[in-house]
PATOR-419742 format. One record per residue: residue in one letter; x, y, z of N, C-alpha, C in turn. Coordinates in steps of 0.2 Angstrom, whole numbers, plus 5000, padded with zeros to 4 digits. Layout:
! residues N
aXYZXYZXYZ ...
END
This chain:
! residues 712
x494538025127494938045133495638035131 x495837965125496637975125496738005120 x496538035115496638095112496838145115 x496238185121496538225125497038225128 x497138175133497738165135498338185132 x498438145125498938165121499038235120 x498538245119498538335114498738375122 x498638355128498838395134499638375132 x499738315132500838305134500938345124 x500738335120500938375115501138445116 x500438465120500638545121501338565126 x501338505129502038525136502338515133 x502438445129503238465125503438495121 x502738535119503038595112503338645118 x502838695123503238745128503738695132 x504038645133504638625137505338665134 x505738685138506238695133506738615133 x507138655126507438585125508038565130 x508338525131508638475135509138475131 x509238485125509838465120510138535116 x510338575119510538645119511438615121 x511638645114512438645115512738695121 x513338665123513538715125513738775126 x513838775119513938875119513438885118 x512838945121512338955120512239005117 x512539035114512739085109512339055102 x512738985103512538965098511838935094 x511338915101510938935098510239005100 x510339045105510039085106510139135100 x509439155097509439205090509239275094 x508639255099508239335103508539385105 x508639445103509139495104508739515113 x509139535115509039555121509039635124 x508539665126508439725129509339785131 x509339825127510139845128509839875136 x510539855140510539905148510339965146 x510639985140510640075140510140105139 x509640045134509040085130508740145135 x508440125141507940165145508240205146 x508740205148509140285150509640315148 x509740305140510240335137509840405134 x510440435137510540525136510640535128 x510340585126510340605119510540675119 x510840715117511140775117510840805113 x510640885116510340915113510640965109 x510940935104511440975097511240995093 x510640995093510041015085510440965078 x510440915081510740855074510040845072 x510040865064509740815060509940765057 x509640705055509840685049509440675044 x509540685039509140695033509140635028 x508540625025508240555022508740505019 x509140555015509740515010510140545010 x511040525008511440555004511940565010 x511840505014512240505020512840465018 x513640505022514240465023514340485027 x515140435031515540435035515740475037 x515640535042515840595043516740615045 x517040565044517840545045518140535040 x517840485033518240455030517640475022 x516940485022516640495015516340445015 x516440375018516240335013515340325012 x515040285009514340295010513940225011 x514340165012513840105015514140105023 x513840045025514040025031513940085037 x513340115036513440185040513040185048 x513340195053513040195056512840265061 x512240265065512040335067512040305076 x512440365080512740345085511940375088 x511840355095511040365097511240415102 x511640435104511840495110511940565105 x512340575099512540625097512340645091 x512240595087511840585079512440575074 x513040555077513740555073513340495067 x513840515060513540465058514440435057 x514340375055515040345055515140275053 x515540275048515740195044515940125052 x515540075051515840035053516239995050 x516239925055516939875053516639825053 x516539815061516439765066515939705066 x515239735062514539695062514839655057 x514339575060514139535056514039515049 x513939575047513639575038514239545036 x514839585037515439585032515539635029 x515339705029515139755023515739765027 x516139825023516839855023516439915027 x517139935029517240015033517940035036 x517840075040518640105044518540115050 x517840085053517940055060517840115064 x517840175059517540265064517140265068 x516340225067516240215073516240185080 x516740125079517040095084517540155090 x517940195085518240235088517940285089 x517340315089516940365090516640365097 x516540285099516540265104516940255108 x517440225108518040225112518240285113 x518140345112518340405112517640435116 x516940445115516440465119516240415125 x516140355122515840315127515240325125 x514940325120514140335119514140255116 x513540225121513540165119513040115113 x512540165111512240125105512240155098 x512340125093512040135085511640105082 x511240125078510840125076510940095066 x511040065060511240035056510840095051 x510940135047510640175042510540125038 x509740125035509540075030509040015030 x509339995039508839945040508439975043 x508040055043507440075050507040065045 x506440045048505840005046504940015051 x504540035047504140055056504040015060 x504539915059504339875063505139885067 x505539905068506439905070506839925068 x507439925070508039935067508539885070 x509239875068509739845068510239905072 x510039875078510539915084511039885087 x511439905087512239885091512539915097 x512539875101512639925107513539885110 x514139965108514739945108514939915115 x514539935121514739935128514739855126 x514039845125513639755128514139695123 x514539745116514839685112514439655108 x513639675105513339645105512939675101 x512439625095511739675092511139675098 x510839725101510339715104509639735102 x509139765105508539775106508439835106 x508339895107508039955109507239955109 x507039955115506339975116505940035114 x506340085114506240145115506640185108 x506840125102507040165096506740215093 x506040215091505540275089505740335092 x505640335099505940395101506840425100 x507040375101507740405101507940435093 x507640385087507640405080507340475079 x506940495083506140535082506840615084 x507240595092507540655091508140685089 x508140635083508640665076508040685071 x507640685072507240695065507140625062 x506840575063506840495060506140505061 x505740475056505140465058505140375056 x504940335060505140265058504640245056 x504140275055503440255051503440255044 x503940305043504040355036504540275033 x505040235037505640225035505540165030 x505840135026505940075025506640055023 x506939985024507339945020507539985014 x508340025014508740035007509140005006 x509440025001510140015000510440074997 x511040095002511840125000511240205004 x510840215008510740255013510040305009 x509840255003509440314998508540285002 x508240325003507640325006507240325000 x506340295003505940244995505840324990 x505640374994505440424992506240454987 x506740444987507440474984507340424976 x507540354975507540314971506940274969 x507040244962506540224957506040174962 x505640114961505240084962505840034964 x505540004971506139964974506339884971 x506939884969506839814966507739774969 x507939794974508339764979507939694980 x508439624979508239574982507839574986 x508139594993508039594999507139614999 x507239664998506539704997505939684994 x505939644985505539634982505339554988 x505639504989505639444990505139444998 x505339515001505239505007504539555007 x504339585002503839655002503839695005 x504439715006504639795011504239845006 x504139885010503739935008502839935010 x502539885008501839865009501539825014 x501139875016500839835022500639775025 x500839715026500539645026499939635031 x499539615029499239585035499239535037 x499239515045499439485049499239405048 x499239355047498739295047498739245053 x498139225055498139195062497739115060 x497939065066497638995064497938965061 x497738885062497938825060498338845054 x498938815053499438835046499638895046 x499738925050499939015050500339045057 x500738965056500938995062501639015061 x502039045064502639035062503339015067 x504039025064504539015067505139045070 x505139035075505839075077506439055074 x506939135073507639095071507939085077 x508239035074508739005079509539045077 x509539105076510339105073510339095065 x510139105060510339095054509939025051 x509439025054509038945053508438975051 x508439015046507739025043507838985036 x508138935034508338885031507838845031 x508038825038507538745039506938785043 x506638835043506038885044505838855037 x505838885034505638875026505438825024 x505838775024505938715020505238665026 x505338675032504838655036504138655035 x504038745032503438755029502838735026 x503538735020503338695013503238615014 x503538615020503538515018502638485022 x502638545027502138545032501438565028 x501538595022500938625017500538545016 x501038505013500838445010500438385016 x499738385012499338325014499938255016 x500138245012500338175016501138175022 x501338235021501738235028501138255034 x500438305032500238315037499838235042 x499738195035499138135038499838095043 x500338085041501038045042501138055050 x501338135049501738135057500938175061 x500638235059499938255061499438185064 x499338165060498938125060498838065063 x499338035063499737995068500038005074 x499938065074500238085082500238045088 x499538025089499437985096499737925096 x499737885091500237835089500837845091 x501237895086501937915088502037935093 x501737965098501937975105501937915110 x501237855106501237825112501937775109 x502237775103502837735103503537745104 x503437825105504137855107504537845114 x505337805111505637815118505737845122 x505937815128506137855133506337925134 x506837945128507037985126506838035120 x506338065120506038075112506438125108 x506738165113507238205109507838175105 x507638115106508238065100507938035096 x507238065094506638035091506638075084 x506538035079506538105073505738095073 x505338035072504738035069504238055075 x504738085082504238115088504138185088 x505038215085505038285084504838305076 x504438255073504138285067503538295069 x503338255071502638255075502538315080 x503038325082502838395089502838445084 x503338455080503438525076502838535069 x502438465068501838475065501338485066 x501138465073500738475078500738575078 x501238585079501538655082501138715075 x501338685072501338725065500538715062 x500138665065499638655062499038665065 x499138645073498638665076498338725079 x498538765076498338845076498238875085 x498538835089498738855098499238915095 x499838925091500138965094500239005087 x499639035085499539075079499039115081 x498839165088498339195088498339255090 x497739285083497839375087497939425092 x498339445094498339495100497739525102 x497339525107496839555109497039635109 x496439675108496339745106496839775112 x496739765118496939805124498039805125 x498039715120498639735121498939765113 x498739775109498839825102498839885105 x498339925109498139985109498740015117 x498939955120499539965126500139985122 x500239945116500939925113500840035109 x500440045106500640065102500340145106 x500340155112500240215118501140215120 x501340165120501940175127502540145119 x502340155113502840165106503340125107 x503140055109503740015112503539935108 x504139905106503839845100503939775104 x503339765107503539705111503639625110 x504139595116504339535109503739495108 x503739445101503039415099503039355101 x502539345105502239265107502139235102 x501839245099501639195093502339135090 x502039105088502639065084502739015088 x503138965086503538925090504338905087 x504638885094505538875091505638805091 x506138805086506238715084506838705085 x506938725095507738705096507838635095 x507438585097507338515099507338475090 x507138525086506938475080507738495079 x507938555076508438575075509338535077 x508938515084509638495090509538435085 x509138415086509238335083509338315075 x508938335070508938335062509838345061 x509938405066510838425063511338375066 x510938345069511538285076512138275071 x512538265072513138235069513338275061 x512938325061513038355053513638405053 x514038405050514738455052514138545049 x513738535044513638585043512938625047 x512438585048511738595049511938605057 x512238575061512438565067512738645068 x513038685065513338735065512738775066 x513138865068512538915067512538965061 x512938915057513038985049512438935046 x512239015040511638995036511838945029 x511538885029511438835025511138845018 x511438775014511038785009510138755009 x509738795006508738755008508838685005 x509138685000508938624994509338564999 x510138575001510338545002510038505010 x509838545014509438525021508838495016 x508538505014507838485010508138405010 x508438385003508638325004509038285010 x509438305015509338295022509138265025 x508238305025507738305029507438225026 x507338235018506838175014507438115016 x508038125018508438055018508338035026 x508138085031507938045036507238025036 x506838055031506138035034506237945030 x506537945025506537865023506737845026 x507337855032507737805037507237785042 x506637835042506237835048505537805046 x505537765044504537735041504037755047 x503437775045503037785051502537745047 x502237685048501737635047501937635038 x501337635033501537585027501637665023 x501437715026501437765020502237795023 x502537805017503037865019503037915013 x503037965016502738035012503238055011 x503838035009504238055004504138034998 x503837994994503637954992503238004985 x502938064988502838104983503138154980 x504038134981504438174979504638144973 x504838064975505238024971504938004964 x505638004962505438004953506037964952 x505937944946506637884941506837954935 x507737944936507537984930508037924924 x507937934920507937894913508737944911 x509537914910510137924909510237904903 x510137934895510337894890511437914889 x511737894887512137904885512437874879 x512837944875512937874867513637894866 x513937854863514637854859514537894854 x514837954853514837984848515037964840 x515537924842515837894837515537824834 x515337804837515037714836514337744836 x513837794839513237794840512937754844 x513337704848512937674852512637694857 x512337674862512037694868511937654873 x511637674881511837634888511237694889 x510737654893510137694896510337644903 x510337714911510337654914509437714919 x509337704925508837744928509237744935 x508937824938509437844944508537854948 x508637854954507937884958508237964962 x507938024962507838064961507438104966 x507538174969506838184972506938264969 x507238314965507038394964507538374956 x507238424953507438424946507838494946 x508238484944508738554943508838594938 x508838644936508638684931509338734929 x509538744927510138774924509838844923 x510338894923510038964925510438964916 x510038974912510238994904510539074901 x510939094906510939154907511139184899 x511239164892511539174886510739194883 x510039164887509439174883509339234887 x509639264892509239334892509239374886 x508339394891508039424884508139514885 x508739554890508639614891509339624892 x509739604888510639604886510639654883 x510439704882510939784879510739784887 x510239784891510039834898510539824901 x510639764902511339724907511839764905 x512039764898512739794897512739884898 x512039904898512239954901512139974907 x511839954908511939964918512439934921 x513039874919513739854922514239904920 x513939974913514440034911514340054920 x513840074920513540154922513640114932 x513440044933513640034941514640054942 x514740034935515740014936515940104938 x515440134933515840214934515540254940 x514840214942514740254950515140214954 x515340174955515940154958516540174958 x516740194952517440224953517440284956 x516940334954516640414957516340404965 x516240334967516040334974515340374973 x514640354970514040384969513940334971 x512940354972512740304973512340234966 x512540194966512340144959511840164957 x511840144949511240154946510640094949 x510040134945509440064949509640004945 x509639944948509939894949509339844940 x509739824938509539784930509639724932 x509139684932509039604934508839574926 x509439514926509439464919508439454919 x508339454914507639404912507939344909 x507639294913507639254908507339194907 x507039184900506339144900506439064902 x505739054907505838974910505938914905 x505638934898505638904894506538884892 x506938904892507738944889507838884896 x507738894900508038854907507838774906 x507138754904506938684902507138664896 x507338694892507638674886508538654887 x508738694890509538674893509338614899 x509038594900509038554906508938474900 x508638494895508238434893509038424886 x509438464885509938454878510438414881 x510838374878511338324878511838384882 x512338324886512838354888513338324888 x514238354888514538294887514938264894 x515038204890515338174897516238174897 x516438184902517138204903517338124904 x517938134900518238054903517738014899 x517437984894516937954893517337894889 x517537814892517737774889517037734885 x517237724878516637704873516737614877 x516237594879516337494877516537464870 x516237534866516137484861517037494857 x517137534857517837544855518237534860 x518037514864518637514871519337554870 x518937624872519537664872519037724872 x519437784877519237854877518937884871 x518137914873518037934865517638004867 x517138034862516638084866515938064867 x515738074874515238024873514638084877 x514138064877513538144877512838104882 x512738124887512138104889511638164892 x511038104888510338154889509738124896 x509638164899509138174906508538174903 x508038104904507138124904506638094910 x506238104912505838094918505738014915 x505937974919505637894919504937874921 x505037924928503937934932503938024933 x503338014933503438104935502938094944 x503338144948503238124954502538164956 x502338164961501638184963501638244964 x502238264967502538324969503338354966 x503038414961503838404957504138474960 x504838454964505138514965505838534960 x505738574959505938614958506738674958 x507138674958507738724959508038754954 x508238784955508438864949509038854951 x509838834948510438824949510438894949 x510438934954510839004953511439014956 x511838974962512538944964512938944959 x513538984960513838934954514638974957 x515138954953515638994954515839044950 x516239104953516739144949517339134945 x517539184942518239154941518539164945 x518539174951519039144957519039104960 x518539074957518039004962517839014969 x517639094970517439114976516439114974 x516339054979515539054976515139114977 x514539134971514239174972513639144965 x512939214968512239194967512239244960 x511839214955511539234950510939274951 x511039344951510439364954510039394947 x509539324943508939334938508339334941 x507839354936507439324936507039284930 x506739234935506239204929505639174929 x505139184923504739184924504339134923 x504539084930504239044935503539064932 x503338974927502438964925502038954933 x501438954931500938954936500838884936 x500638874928500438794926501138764924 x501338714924501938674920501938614916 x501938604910501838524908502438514906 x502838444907503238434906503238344903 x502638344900502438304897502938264891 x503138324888503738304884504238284885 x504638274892505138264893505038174898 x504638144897504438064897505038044895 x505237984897505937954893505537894887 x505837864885505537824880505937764878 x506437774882506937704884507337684876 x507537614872507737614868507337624864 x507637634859507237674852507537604846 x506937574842507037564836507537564834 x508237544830508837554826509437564833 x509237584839509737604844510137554846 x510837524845511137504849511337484853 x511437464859511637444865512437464867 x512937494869513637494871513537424876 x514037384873514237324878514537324884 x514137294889514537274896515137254897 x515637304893516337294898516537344900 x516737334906517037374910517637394906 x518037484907518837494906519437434910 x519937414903520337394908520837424914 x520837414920521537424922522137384924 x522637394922523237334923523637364928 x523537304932524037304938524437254937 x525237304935525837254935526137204940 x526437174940526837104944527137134946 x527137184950527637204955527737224963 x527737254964527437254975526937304974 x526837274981526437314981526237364981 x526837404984526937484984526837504977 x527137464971527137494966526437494962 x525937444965525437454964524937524966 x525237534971524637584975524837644972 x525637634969525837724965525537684959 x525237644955525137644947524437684949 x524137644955523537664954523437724955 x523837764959523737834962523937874955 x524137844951524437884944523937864939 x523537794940522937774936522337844936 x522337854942521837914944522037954940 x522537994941522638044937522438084941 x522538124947522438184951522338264948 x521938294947521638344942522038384945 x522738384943523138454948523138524946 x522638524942522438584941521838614943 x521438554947520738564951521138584958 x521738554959522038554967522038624969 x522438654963522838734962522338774965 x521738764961520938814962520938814970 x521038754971520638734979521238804985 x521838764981522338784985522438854984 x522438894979522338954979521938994982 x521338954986520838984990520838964994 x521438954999521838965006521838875009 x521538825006521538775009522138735009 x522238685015522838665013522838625009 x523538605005523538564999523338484998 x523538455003523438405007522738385008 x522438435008521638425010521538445002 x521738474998521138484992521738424988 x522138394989522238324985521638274985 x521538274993521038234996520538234993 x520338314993519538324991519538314984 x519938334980520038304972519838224970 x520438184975520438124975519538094977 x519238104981518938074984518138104980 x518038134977517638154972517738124965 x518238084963518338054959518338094952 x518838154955519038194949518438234945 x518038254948517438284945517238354943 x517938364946518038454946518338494952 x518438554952518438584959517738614962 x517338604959516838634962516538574965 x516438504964516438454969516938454972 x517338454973517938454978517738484982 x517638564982517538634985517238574991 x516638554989515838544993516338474997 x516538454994516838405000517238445008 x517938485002518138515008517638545014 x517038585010516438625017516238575021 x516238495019515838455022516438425027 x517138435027517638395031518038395034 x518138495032518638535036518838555043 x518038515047518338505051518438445056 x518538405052518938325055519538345058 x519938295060520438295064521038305058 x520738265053521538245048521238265042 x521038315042520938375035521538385032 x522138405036522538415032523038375032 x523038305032523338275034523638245025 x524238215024524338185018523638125017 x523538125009523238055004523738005009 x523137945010523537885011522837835008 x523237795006522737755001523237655005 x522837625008523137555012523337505006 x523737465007523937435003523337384998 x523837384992522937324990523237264995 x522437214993522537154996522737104990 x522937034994523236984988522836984983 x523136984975522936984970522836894969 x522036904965521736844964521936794959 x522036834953522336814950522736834943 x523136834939523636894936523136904931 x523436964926523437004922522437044923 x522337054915521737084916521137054922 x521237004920520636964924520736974931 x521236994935521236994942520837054944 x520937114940520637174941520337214936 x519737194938519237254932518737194928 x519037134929518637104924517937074927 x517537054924516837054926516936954927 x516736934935516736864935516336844933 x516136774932515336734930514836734936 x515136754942514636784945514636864946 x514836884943514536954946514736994951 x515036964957515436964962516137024962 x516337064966516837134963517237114967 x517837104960518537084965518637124972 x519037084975519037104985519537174983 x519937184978520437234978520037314977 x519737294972519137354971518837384976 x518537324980518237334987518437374992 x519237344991519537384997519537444996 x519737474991519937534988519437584990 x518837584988518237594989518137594998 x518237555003518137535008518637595011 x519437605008519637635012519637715011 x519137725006519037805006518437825012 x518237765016517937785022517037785020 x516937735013516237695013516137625015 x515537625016515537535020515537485016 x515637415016515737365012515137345008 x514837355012513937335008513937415003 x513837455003513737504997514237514993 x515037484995515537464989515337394984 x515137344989514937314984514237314978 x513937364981513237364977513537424971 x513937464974513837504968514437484963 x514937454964515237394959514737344955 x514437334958513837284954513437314950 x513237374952512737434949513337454942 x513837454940514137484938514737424932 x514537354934514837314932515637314933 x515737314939516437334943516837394937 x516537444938517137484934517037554941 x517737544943517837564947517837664948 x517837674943517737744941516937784942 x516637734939516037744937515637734942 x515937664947515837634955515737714959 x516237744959516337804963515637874964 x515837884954515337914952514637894956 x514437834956513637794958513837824965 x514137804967514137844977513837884976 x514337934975514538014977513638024974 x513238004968512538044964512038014970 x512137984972511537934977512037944986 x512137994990512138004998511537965002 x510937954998510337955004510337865006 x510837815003510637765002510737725011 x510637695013510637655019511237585018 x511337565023511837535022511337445022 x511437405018510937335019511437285020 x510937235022511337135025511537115018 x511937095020512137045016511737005008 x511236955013510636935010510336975006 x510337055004509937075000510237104996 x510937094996511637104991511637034987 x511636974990511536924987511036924981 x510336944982510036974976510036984972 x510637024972510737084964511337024959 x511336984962511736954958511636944949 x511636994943511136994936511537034933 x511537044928511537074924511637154925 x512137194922512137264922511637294918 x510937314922510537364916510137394923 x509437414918509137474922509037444927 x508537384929508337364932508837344939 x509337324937509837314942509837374944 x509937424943510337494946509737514949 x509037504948508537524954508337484959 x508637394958508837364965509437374969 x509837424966510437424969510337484973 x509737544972509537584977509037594981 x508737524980508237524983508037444986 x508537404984508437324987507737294984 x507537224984507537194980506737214976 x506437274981505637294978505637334973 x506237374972506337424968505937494974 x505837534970505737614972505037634972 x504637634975503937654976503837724972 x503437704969503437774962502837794961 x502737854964501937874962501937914954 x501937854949501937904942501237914941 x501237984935500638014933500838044927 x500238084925500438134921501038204922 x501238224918501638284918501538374918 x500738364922500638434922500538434927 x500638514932500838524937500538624939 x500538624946500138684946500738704953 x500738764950501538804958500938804964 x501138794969500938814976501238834980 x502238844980502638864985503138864982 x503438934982504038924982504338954989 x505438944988505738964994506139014991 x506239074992506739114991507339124993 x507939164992508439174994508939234992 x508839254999509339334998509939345002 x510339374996510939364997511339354993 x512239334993512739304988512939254987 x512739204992513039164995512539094999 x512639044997512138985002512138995009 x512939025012513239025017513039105020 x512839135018512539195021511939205018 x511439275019511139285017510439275022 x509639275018509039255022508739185017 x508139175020507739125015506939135018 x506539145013506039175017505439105011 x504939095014504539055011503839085010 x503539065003502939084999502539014998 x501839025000501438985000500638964998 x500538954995499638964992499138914995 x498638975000498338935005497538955002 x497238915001496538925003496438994996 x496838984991496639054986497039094984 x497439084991497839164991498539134994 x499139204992499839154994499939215000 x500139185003500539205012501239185012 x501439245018502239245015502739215022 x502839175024503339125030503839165032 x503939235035504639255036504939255042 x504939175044505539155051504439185056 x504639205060504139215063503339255060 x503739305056503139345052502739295048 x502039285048501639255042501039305042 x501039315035500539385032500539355025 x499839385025499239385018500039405012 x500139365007500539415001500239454996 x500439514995500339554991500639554986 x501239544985501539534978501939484977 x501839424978502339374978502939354971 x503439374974504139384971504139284967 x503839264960503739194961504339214954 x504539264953505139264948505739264949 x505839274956506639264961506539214965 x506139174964506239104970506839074969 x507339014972507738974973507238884971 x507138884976506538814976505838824975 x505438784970504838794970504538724967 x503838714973503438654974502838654972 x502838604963502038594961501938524963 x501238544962500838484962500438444955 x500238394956500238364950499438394950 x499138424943498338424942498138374939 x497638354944497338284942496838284934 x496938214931497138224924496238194924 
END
């Protein structure tokens, strides 16, 4: 009976709507709305056809961004829409001039919609009644699919657009119903944390965790459950699991829908305004309604489920991994192994091993010259490049910038190599395609790769010190702080730094103000502009973004010369000046002091340890008093983990794909993300609300991908 009960308040609160809906409702409302005009907009009978391909601007020539007016059949370049795609805005003037109030987007008709505009409303909306309005230009929307630059499937080679392959455009999908097949609404550009939801909801130990536990969780939730994370994981896995809101449309309303030619909205699925409201609380980015990065919400997501224990199991636990840091003095040959905790392995996109380099260089001639002629591009030549070429760059020494030798004390070249300490139950996986340009305008590496089925990564085991290897000795870099005030101190220091003024230029050149990319430089701890970049996105909108560097005076110096500052005391203990310093770039006193300790008070390196570890929590006093030891590995996984160390489910290093995440687009910050998943045999494709049987799954363009360990 309390089962029941439960599973009745489960079901209310998944249909309640949320309570925690921002303000502007724009902001989270994604459901386009029925245009006023659809039912009664007038079509003129001007015998317009439009014809398959080879459409432009009827005004200016051009040939993207084209759109077809629904009253006259104008065709005409916009401006105005969402995408960004350039124009001259004919459309909008075409209206303003007829008053015909909807268009239709050439390229996106599909037998399931189109991408309608309606200029009166201000607004993308709905047309019910599109088939017909398309039908009398000559459009058959059965016929149509997803192009690019206006060419129809029948004009161009076999389709290999992004968009297209990732999402199956073209082929039929069949629909899937039931438990795990359910899907999600977007919220706005939140098909991010659609995906990422999926995948984490695929795995056994988030399901037994929040699923499983559900009557538990409910009966311990407060007052307020939508303040609850371990209540709104519970509802949104309930939602996705329990197969209530995954079920097939009865015959009578298939056979209404497709008599009166009209596509009606879909019940199925459910929306995660509550889980969403809440996960992005206080996030400047996720809280917003532009599209995110997967990876970066994934980590997020794992950093609250560890804030949030649910009894002894935490299923994050099958992510985490130790990875094993060798680094050596090129010149001495010495080394320092220290271990970081880890939850997705990164893979560097090796684009110098494509293996289809004359193709590349001829297809950049033959796009450059359709472009100057204003044709349409050649079919599109995507790098190959072998996974093998991406795990071997992940696994090769690299150097380290700034690398002060102990053993020499003094700046030297110093190189460090990455190996797995445990290998995790679940290895994810990323494909760095992000990167920048030479303008430092970020943009996507659009390869493929050919992502194994099976993967053994057996050989990348770390294997700690080695026979004849060395040690580099625990001392920190000096820094001398002269006898003199203390203004003159806070400028040696600020000149100690050494401000990358040529990482500032990068920032500054990209419209920000300079004040704020000092900052971002500064508080990165000089790591480049492209950490910088990621700061400014995460800070820009604070109150004193642009406000000058102010750095607060040190405090009273303990004692003169080296020893006051930098040097290592017989306890272990991090000078109070260090501290502050650290304290006043706006971290808390407990994780200035541990990563000082982690790092044997060197202050530089203190920084680095922050910024590479975000998920850590802030701990008492008492359990900083433990770490009081020695600078080696073991200290540095009490320092991220307090005095247990880090719950490790190690095993073997062979691995079997069962998910990956995709990503379409140029950008983190625009585009779609759509998730690929292997159920019961066969892979099924998560597209925001659509979930259908896959027929060709794109496992060579994924972004994110999740194996499992094959048991040995």
């Amino acid at each position: 009976m309390f089962v029941f009960q439960v599973t009745i308040a489960c079901d209310a609160l998944l249909s309640a709507k949320s309570p925690y809906r921002k303000q502007e409702p724009d902001s989270w409302e994604e459901e386009l709305q029925a245009s006023k005009h659809a039912k009664a907009l007038v079509q003129l009978d001007n015998g317009v056809r439009i014809p398959p391909s080879g459409w432009k601007c009827s005004k200016c020539d051009l040939r993207e961004n084209l759109w077809l007016n629904l009253t006259d059949g104008s065709v005409l370049c916009g401006k105005w829409f969402f995408d960004g795609s350039g124009g001259n805005g004919h459309a909008m003037e075409h209206y303003k001039e007829t008053g015909y109030p909807l268009a239709v987007k050439l390229g996106t008709i599909t037998p399931d919609g189109a991408d309608v505009y309606s200029f009166d409303e201000e607004e993308p909306v709905l047309d019910p009644h599109i088939a017909k309005h398309l039908a009398h230009f000559g459009i058959d929307m059965l016929q149509m699919q997803v192009t690019e630059n206006g060419l129809r499937d029948n004009d161009i080679k076999p389709r290999v657009s992004e968009w297209e392959v990732i999402q199956e455009a073209g082929v039929k999908l069949k629909p899937m119903y039931g438990p795990g097949y359910t899907g999600m609404k977007n919220l706005g550009n939140s098909c991010y944390l659609n995906a990422v939801m999926q995948a984490i909801f695929s795995i056994p130990e988030f399901q037994r965790t929040y699923v499983g536990n559900l009557p538990r969780i409910f009966d311990y939730s407060p007052l307020d459950p939508t303040q609850d994370f371990n209540t709104q994981m519970a509802k949104l896995g309930h939602g996705l699991l329990s197969g209530q809101y995954s079920k097939p449309p009865m015959k009578s309303e298939l056979i209404e829908q497709v008599m009166k030619e009209e596509h009606k909205p879909q019940h199925n699925g459910i929306s995660p305004r509550m889980f969403k409201a809440f996960i992005s609380k206080g996030h400047p980015e996720f809280s917003s309604n532009r599209q995110q990065d997967a990876q970066e919400f994934f980590l997020h997501l794992i950093n609250l489920v560890e804030r949030n224990p649910v009894g002894s199991e935490n299923p994050s636990d099958v992510f985490r991994f130790l990875v094993e840091e060798r680094t050596q003095c090129c010149q001495s040959r010495k080394v320092r192994y220290t271990e970081r905790v880890d939850y997705i392995m990164q893979l560097p996109v090796a684009m110098e091993a494509a293996t289809n380099k004359d193709e590349l260089i001829a297809y950049e001639l033959k796009r450059r010259e359709a472009e100057a002629t204003r044709r349409p591009p050649p079919e599109l030549v995507r790098a190959k490049i072998p996974f093998s070429a991406c795990l071997q760059a992940f696994s090769e020494p690299n150097n380290v910038e700034d690398f002060w030798s102990s053993a020499l004390q003094a700046k030297s070249a110093g190189v460090k190599t990455s190996r797995f300490a445990s290998f995790p139950e679940y290895l994810v996986v990323q494909i760095k395609k992000f990167t920048f340009g030479l303008d430092w305008i970020p943009k996507k590496l659009d390869v493929s790769v050919d992502m194994p089925d099976f993967l053994d990564i057996s050989h990348l085991r770390a294997r700690g010190l080695q026979p004849g290897e060395e040690e580099l000795p625990d001392i920190a870099p000096p820094i001398v702080i002269p006898d003199d005030s203390k203004d003159h101190m806070t400028n040696h220091f600020m000149e100690s730094l050494d401000i990358d003024e040529s990482s500032v230029m990068q920032l500054a050149e990209m419209g920000f103000p300079l004040e704020a990319c000092r900052k971002a430089v500064y508080y990165t701890g000089n790591l480049g502009a492209e950490v910088a970049f990621n700061w400014i996105i995460a800070h820009m909108e604070e109150p004193d973004f642009a406000e000058p560097l102010a750095i607060p005076a040190f405090g009273e110096v303990a004692s003169s010369g080296a020893a006051a500052f930098g040097a290592v005391g017989l306890d272990n203990q991090p000078p109070e000046e260090m501290v502050a310093i650290i304290i006043s770039m706006g971290f808390q006193r407990n994780l200035a002091i541990r990563a000082l300790k982690a790092t044997n008070n060197n202050l530089e390196r203190a920084l680095e340890w922050i910024f590479s570890h975000p998920d850590l929590e802030e701990e008492s006093e008492p359990a900083l008093d433990m770490m009081d030891m020695e600078n080696n590995a073991n200290a540095n996984i009490l320092a991220e983990t307090g005095s247990e160390g880090p719950r490790i489910k190690d095993g073997s290093g062979k691995y079997e794909l069962f998910g990956f995440i995709s990503h379409m687009g140029t950008s983190t910050m625009s585009g779609h993300y759509v998730c690929h998943l292997k159920k019961e045999g066969r892979w099924v494709i998560y597209n925001d609300l659509r979930v259908c049987a896959s027929e060709r799954p794109p496992k060579d363009l994924g972004y994110i991908y999740f194996y499992h360990r094959i048991p040995s």
